[in-house]
N, C-alpha and C positions, 0 to 999 in steps of 0.2 A: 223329540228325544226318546229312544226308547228307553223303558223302565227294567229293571236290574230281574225282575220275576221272568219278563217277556225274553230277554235273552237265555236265561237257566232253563226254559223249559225247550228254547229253540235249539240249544247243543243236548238237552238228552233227547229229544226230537231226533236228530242225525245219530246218537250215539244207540239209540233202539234200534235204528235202522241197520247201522253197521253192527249191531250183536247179530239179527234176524239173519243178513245175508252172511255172516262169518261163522256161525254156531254148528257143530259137528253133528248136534242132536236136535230131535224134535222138541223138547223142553227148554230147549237154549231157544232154537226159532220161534217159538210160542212167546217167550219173554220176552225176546226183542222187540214180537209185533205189540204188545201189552204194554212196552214201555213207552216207542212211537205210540201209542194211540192216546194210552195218561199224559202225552208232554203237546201233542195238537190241540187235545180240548181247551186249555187255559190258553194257547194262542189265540184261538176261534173268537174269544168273550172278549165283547167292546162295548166302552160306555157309549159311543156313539152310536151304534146299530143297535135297533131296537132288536132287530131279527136273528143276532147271533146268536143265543140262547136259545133260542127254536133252532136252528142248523145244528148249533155242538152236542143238544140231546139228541136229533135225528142221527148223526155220526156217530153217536158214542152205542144208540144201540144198535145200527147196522154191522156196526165194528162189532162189535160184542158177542153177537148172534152168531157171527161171521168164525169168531173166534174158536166159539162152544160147538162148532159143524167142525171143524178144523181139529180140535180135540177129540170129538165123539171120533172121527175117522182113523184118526192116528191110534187109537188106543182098538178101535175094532181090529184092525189092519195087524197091532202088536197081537191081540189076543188070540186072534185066530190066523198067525202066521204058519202054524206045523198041518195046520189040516186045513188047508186054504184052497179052496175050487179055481181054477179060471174063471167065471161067472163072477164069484164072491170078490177076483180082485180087482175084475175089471169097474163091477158097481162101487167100491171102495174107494178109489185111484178118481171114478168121477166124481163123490163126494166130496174127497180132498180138493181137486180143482175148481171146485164150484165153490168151497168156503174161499181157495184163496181168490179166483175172480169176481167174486162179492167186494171181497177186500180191496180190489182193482178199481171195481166198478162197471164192469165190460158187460154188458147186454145178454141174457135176458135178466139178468142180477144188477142191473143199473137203476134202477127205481127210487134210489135216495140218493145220488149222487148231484143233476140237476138239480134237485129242489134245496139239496146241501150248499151250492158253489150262490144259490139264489139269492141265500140270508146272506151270504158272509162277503166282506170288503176283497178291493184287488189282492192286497198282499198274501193274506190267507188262501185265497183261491190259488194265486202260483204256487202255491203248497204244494195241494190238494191235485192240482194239475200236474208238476212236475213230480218232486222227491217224496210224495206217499205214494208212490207208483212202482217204486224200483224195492222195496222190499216184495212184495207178493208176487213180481217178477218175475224176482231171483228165484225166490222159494219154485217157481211155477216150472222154471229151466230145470233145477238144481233135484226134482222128483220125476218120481215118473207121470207119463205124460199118454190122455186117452187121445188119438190122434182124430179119429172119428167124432168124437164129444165136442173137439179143439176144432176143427170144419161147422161144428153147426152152432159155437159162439161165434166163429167169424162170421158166418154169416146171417149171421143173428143181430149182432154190434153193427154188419155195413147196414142192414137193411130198418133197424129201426134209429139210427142216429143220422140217414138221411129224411127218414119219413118226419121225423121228428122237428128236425129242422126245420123246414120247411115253412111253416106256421110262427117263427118265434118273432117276437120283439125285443127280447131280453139279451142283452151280447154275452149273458153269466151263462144263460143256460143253452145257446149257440156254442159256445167256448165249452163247456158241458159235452154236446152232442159231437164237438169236432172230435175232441178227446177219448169218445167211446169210439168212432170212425177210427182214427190212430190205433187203441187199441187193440184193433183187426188186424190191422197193421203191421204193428208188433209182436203180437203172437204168429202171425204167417212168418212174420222174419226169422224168430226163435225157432219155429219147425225145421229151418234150411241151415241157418248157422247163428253162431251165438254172436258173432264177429258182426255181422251186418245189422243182428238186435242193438248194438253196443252203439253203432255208428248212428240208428234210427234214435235212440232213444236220446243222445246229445244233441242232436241237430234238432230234432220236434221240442229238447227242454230248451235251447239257445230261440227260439221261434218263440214259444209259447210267453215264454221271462217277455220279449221282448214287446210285446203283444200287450200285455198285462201293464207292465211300466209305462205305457202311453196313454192306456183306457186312465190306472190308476194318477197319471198326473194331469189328465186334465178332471178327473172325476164324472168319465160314460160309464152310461149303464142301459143304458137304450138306440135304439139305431137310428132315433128321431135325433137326439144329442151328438153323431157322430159332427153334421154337415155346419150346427152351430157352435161348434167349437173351432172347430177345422179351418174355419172362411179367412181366418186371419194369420194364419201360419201354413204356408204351402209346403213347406220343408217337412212339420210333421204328418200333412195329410199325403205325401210322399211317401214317406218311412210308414206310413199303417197300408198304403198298396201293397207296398212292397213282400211286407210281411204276411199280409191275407195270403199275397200270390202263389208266397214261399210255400207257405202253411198248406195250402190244396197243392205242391207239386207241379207247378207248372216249369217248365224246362231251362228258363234262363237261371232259375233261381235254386239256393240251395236245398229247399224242400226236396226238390228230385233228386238228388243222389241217392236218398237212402229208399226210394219207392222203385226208383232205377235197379240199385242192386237187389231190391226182394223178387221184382218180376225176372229178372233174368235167372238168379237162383231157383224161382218155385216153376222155371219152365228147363229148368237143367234137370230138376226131381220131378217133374212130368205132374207138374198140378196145375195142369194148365185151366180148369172153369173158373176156378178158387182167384189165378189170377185175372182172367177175364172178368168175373164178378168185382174183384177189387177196382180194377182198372174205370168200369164202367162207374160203379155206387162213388169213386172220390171222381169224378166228373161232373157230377149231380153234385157233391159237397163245396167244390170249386164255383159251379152258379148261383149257390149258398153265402158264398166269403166274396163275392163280384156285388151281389146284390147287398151287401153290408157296405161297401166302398163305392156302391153306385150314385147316391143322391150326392155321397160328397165331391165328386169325380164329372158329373153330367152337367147337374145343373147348374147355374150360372147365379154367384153370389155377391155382393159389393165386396170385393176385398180390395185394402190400400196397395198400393204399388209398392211403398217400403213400409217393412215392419223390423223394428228393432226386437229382438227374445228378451226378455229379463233374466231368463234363466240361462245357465250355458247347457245345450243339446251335444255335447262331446259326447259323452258315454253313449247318448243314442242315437248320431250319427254314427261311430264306431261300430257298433251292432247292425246297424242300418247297411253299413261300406261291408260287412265279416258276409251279410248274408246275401247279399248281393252278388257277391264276387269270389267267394268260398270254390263254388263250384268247379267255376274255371280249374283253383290251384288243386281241388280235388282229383280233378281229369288229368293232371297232367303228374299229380302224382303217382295215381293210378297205371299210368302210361312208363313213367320210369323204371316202378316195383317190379 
């Protein structure tokens, strides 16, 4: 049962968000992101996790910090708008992006995010994962943008959230590196059009949610814990393939539509290393999300022949059937328009 505090602070949670992306002025978008951040901390803190209270201070001062660069630029940027250099705007313009990708979390500013998603339980993390994502976004689209600065966090984000990976045990902080890998992603797709940001960012949030809701009902948190959980329900060890699959873009699945439409845009606008580079580092993150689904997939475990659920899997069959088969109705809408 959730508690009457934990829902108040989850709708001004969304309602910070919606002032930050709605606000006309810099002092409205500064409140909103302050409000989102005073309404995540009190969701973060659990009597059960000893570790949330070390996560929501590491949060609170990243955020914070994040904040006060965000401020300091906005108010240089005002003060010295009549006698302003090209030089002076372009180092401005990066300072401003760099608070709000802090805020992101996107590499080389991701350094508290991993050890953030570490402390804290499933449901939090889908947070943190999905909807504290889209305001610093918005903000990122909705200013002006160093296009050169924006090339060397992409490829900043593919190359340290595959090297990263690599080595982990932890599915918090894989789920962590996938997300800064995405984030590359997402900003290559906002360069080309905001339309295909739009498309990336629902279909990575419908994945992610989906992802999450499985780790958190059976209670994983390591990749030794996938294959004993797994051995008795082939239905669920099905649906987390499926969604790894999605998740690196492989083509049957809905993950590719939206990796689909950013390489053909960023090769219509003639950025083609940028897509080569992407194309190869989520290939590497794909042998990342196979090797998480491999013990449970390979090896050979006593499972019953018949197993009854106690629980009904509708809702995550549903999601399971939407991403699976999304695509298809995608292509054939696409094909109409």
């Amino acid at each position: 049962m959730l508690k009457l505090s934990k829902i108040i602070f989850f709708n001004m949670m969304i309602l910070g968000t919606l002032i930050a992306i709605s606000s006309y002025t810099w002092l409205g978008m500064w409140m909103g992101l302050e409000i989102n951040l005073l309404s995540v901390i009190p969701l973060m803190n659990s009597s059960k996790n000893m570790f949330s209270s070390e996560a929501s201070l590491k949060y609170f001062i990243t955020q914070a910090f994040a904040s006060l660069i965000l401020l300091l630029s906005i108010n240089l940027m005002l003060i010295t708008n009549e006698f302003i250099t090209p030089m002076m705007n372009s180092s401005l313009v990066m300072v401003l992006n760099s608070a709000l990708l802090t805020k992101l979390g996107a590499a080389p500013f991701h350094f508290w995010f991993p050890e953030v998603l570490e402390g804290l339980n499933w449901p939090v993390c889908s947070i943190l994962l999905t909807w504290q994502k889209i305001a610093p976004m918005v903000l990122l689209i909705n200013n002006p943008l160093h296009i050169k600065f924006l090339f060397m966090i992409i490829l900043a984000s593919l190359t340290i959230s595959t090297i990263m990976s690599m080595n982990q045990v932890s599915l918090r902080k894989i789920i962590a590196f996938s997300s800064i890998n995405h984030i590359a992603w997402l900003i290559s797709s906002l360069l080309c059009s905001t339309s295909i940001w739009f498309i990336y960012l629902i279909i990575y949030f419908s994945i992610t949610l989906n992802i999450t809701m499985i780790f958190n009902a059976k209670k994983i948190f390591f990749i030794n814990q996938i294959s004993a959980f797994f051995n008795q329900n082939k239905n669920l060890k099905f649906s987390l393939m499926i969604n790894f699959l999605s998740l690196g873009g492989l083509p049957p699945f809905l993950g590719f539509l939206p990796k689909w439409l950013t390489i053909n845009w960023m090769a219509l606008h003639n950025y083609h290393v940028i897509a080569v580079i992407l194309i190869v580092m989520t290939l590497v993150m794909l042998f990342i999300y196979i090797r998480i689904i491999m013990t449970s997939l390979i090896l050979s475990y006593n499972e019953p022949k018949f197993f009854i659920a106690k629980t009904s899997q509708f809702l995550n069959f549903m999601f399971n059937f939407l991403t699976l088969s999304s695509l298809i109705g995608c292509t054939l809408m696409f094909n109409f328009l």
